[in-house]
N, C-alpha and C positions, 0 to 999 in steps of 0.2 A: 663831248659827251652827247651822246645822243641814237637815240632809238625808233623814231619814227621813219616809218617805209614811204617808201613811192605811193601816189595816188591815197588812198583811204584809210591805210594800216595805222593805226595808232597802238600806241606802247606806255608804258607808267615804269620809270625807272624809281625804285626806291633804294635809299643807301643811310644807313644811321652807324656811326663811330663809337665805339666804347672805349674805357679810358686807354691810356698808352701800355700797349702789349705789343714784343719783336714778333714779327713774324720770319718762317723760316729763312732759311741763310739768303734763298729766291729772292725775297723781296728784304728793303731797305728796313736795317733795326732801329732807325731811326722814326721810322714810321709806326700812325698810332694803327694798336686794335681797331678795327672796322669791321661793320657789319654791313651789307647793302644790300638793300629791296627792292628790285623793280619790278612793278608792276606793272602789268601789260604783255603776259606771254611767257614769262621765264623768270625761275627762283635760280638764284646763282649761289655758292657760298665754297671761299676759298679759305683753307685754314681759318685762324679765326675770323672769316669775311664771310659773310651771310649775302646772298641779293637771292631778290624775288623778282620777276618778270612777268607784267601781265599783259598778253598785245592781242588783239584782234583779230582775227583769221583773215589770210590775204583775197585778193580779189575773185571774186564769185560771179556765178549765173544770179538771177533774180530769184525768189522764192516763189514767184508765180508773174503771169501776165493776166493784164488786161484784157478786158472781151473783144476789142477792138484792135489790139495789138498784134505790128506785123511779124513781133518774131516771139512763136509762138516755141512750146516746151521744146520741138523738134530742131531749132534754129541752133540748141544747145547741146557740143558732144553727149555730156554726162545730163542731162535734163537740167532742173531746177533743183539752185542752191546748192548747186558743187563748187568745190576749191578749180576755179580756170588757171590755164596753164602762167597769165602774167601775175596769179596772186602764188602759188609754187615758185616763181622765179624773186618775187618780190620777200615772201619770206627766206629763202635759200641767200640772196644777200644779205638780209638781215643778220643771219648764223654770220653768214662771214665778218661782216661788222662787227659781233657779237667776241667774235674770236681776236679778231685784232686789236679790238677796247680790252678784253679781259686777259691778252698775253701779258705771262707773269701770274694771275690770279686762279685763271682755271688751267689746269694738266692739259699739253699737247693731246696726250694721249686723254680718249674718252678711261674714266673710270666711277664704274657705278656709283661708289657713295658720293660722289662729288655734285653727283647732277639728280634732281631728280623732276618727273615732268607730267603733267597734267592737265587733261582737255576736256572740254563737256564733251558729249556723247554725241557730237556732229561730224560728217563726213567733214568739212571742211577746217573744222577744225583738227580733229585729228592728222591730218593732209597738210596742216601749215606748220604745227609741230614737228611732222615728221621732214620735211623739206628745213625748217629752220634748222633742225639738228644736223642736217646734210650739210648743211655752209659749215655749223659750228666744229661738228667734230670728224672732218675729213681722214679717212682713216691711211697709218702713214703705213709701211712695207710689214710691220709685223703686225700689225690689225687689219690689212688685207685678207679677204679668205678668198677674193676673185679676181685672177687677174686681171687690170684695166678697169675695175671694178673702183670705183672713185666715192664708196658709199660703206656706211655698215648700220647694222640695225640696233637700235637705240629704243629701248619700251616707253610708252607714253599709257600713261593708268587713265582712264574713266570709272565715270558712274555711272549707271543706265540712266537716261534723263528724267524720270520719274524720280530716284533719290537725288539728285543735284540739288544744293543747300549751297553753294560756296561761289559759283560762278555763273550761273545761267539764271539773268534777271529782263522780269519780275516775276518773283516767284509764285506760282500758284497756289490755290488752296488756303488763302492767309483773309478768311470772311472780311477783317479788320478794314484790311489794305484797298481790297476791294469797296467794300464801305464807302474809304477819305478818295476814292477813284468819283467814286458818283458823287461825293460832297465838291471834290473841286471845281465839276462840272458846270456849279449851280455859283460858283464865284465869277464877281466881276469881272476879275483879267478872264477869263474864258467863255463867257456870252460876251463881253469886246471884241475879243479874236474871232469869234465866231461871226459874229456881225460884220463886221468888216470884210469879212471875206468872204462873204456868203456868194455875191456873182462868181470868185472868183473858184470857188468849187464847185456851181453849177456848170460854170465853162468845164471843166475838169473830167465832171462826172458826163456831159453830153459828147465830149470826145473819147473818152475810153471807154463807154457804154455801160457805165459799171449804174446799176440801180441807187446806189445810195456812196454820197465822199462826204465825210465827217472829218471835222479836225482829228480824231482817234484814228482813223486809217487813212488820212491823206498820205500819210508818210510812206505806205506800201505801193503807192505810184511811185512817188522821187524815187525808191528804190530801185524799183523797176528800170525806170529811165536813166537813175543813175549807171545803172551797170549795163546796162547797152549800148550808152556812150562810152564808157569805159571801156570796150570791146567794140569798137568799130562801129556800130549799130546807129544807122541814118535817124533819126527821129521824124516821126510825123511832123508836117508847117506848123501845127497850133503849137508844136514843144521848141517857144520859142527861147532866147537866154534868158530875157524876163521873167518866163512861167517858170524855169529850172532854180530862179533865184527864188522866188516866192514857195516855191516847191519846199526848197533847203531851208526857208525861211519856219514855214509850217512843223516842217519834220521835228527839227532842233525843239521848237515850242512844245511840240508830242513829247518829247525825251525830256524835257525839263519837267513836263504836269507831271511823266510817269513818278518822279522821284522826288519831288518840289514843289515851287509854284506854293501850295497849299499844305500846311503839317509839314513841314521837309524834316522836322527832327524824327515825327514820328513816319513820317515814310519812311525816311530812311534807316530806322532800328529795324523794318520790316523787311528791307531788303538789303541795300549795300551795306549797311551795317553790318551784318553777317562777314562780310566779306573783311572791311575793316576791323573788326575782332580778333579772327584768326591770326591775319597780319600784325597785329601788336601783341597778341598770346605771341608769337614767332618773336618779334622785337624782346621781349622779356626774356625768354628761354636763351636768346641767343648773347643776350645782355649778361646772364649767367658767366660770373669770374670764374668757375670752376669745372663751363662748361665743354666737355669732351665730344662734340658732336664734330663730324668731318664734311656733312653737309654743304657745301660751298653755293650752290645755285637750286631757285624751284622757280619750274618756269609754270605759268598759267596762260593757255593758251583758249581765247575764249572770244566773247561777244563788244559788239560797239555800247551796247544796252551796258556789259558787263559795269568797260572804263565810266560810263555815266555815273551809275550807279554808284560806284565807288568816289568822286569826284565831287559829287551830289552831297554823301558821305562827308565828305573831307572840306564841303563847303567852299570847292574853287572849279566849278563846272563855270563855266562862261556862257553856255548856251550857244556856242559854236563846235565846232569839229573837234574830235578829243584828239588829247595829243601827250606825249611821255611826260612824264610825271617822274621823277627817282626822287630818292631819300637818301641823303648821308649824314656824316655825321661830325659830331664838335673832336676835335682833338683831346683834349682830358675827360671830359664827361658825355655820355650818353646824349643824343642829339637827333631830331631830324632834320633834313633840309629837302625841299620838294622843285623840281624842277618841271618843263615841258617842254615838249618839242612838237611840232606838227607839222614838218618841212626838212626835207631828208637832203635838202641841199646847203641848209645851215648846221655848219658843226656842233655848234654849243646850242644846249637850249635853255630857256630863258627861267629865269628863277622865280618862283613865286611860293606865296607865307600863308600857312593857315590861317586865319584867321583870327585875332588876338594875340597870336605870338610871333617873334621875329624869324628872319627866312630861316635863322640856322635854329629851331625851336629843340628845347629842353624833354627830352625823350617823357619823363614825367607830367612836363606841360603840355605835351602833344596828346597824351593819355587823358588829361584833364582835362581837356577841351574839345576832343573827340567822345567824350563819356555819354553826352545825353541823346548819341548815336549809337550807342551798341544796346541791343537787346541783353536784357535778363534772363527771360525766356520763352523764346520767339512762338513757340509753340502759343503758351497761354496769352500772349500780345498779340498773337492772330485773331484773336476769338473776341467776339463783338460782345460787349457790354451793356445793359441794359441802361438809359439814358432819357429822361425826359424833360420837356420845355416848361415853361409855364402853363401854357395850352393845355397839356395833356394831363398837367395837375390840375387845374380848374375843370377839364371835361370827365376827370375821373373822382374828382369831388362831387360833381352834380351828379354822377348817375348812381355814385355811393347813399350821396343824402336821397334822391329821389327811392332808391330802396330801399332805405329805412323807413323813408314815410310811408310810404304801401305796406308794409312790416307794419308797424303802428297803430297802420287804420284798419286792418283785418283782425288786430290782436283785439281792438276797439269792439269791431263788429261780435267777433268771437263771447266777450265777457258781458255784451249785451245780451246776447242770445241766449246765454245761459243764467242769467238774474228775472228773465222774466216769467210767472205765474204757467202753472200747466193748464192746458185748456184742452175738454173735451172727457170720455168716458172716462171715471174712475175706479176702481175695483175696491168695493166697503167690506171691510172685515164680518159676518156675524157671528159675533162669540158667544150666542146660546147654542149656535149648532154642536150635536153632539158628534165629537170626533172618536168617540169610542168603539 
C-alpha cells in the first residue's frame, strides 16, 4: 500500500470500512462494505468503496529566482513554476501504481461516474492530474480513437483560484488568521529561531542578493535550490549540503508556524479544517446504509501547503516532508485508519493514530476528536474581534474618568456664573409716565 512518488511527490491515502456488505460478484462476498479516502491527489470509489486522493503536483521549475541566481527564468523550457518533464513522468507512474493497487476496485475501462477529479487552478497541477490519469486509465482498443495513440482525455474540474475554499492553502482574506500570523511571531519558539539563525540568514541574504531573508520567506530559496538540484542544476560553492540542510530545516519550521506552532486548533478551523470537513461530510454520506451513489474515486490534486494543512488538521504533521496518509476501515463498524508513506521504494507505509484514539479509530470518535478543528462558519471566524488587556482597560478608564472631571468642573464654572449679582446699567420702570 502505498502512494508516494519519486523525489518530492507526496500523497494521503484515506480508506474507512462500513459494516459487512457483498460487493459485486468482482470482488470476494466475503469481504466487508469499504469506503476508502485517500488523500493526496485522488478520490477513488468502487461500488460501495469510496477513496479520496490528495497528492502534490509532481516536480517543477522554481516560482522565481534569486537576483544572483545562475539560472535565471530563461534556463527553464516553460518559465517559472511549470509541471517539468520528470514531475509528468513521476505522476504518469503514480496512475500506473494507481491502477495495479485498485485492479478489481476501479473499471478497466475509464467510466465517468466512477472517477471524479479535481485541481486548484495551477498549470502544474492541472498537468499532474492529467499525466496521473494517463498511467491510471490507459485506454484499451475500444476507447481508442487514435491509432497508436496510447492516451484519452479524462476532464479535471477547477475553480478560478480567487474562489478556492477546499485545497489551496493558506487562505487569504481570513483578517483572523492573519492576525494569530503576526501573534505567533512575537512567541518565544519564533524570536529563538530567529535568533539563532540570524548569521545564518545574513550569509543567505549576501549570497543571493536578495534585500531582506526572513524566517517567513527563507523557504522560497530551499525552493528555489531545491528544484534546480532536482534538475541537474550546479549550485553556487556557498549552497553547500549543510546550508541545503538548514535550508529544509527552516522551510519545514515556515509550514509548521503557517498552521501550528501557535492556536493550531484555531488555525487550523481557518484553514485545513475546511478541507477536513468536507472529508468527513463525504465519510458520512458515504457511511450512508441506503446509499446509492456509484461514485468510487475523488482524486485532489493540489499543493505541498495543501498535505500540511490537512496533517496539521489531523494533528500528525511531524515537521518533516509529508507523505501518504490513507484511511480504512474496521470490519463490522465504521472506522478510520491513517497511514503514510514518504519513500516510493518501500511497499507498505507505516501506520499512524490520531491522536487519542487507536490506529484503527471509531469513524464517530475520529469526528469527535477532529471537532475542535472544523469551522462553523469560517466566514464569521475570519473576522477579528474586538479584544482587550488590562492595559487598555485602565487606559480607557483614565481618560473616561479624566472627562468627566472637566465635565464637572465646567458644569461647576457654568452654575457660578449664573448665581451671581447683575452688575452695571439697569433699566427703572417710571410708572407715572403716561402711556396713553
Amino acid at each position: 500500500m502505498g502512494f508516494g512518488l519519486h523525489y518530492s511527490l507526496k500523497e494521503v491515502d484515506v480508506t474507512y470500512c462500513t459494516n459487512i456488505f457483498p460487493y459485486l460478484d468482482a470482488i470476494s462476498r466475503s469481504t466487508a462494505r469499504r469506503l476508502f479516502i485517500i488523500l493526496v491527489g485522488i478520490m477513488v470509489v468502487i461500488d460501495h468503496v469510496k477513496k479520496y486522493s490528495l497528492y502534490r503536483h509532481g516536480d517543477r521549475s522554481p516560482i522565481k529566482a534569486y537576483p544572483t541566481d545562475p539560472y535565471q527564468e530563461s534556463a527553464w523550457p516553460q518559465g517559472f513554476g511549470q509541471l517539468s518533464q520528470e514531475g509528468m513522468q513521476q505522476h504518469f507512474e503514480l496512475g500506473q501504481f494507481l491502477r495495479k493497487r485498485y485492479t478489481g476496485f476501479l473499471s478497466e475501462l475509464y467510466m465517468r461516474y466512477e472517477i471524479a477529479v479535481r485541481s486548484t487552478d495551477y498549470d502544474r497541477t492541472l498537468m499532474s492530474a492529467e499525466a496521473n490519469l494517463a498511467g491510471l486509465y490507459p485506454p484499451n482498443s475500444s476507447q481508442a480513437f487514435h491509432p497508436g495513440l496510447k492516451w484519452q482525455p479524462i476532464p479535471v474540474h477547477t475553480v478560478p483560484q480567487s474562489l478556492e475554499r477546499l485545497l489551496s492553502f493558506p487562505l487569504p482574506n481570513c483578517p483572523r488568521y492573519q492576525q494569530l500570523m503576526n501573534m505567533t511571531e512575537k512567541t518565544k519558539i519564533f524570536l529563538n529561531v530567529t535568533r539563532t539563525y540570524e548569521d545564518f540568514m545574513n550569509m543567505v541574504r549576501k549570497n543571493t542578493g536578495l534585500d531582506t531573508v526572513s524566517i517567513e520567506t527563507v523557504w522560497r530559496i530551499y525552493d528555489t535550490l531545491f528544484c534546480e538540484g532536482k534538475h541537474g542544476m550546479v549550485h553556487p560553492p556557498w549552497v553547500t549540503p549543510e546550508v541545503m540542510k538548514t535550508l529544509s530545516l527552516l522551510k519545514n519550521f515556515c509550514f509548521q508556524m503557517m498552521f501550528g506552532i501557535y492556536k493550531r486548533e484555531e488555525k487550523c478551523r481557518l484553514q485545513g479544517g475546511l478541507l477536513l470537513d468536507q472529508i468527513i461530510k463525504n465519510f458520512t454520506v458515504a457511511a450512508a446504509l441506503n446509499s446509492t451513489e456509484k461514485l468510487k474515486m475523488i482524486m485532489y490534486s493540489a499543493h505541498d501547503t495543501t498535505i500540511v494543512a490537512l496533517q496539521e488538521a489531523l494533528a500528525v504533521f511531524n515537521g518533516h516532508n509529508l507523505s501518504l496518509t490513507s484511511f480504512s476501515s474496521s470490519f463490522r463498524s465504521f472506522a478510520v485508519e491513517m497511514y503514510y508513506r514518504n519513500d516510493s521504494s518501500v511497499a507498505e507505509p507505516y501506520p499512524i493514530s490520531l491522536p487519542g484514539c487507536t490506529q484503527r479509530c471509531p469513524l464517530q470518535d475520529f469526528i469527535r476528536l477532529t471537532s475542535s478543528v472544523i469551522p462553523k462558519n469560517w466566514m464569521k471566524e475570519c473576522q477579528i474581534t474586538a479584544s482587550f488587556s488590562d492595559k487598555d482597560v485602565v487606559i480607557g478608564l483614565a481618560v473616561c474618568g479624566s472627562v468627566l472631571l472637566l465635565l464637572v468642573v465646567l458644569l461647576l464654572i457654568v452654575l457660578c456664573r449664573q448665581s451671581e449679582p447683575a452688575v452695571g446699567y439697569t433699566h427703572v420702570s417710571n410708572h407715572s409716565d403716561d402711556h396713553s
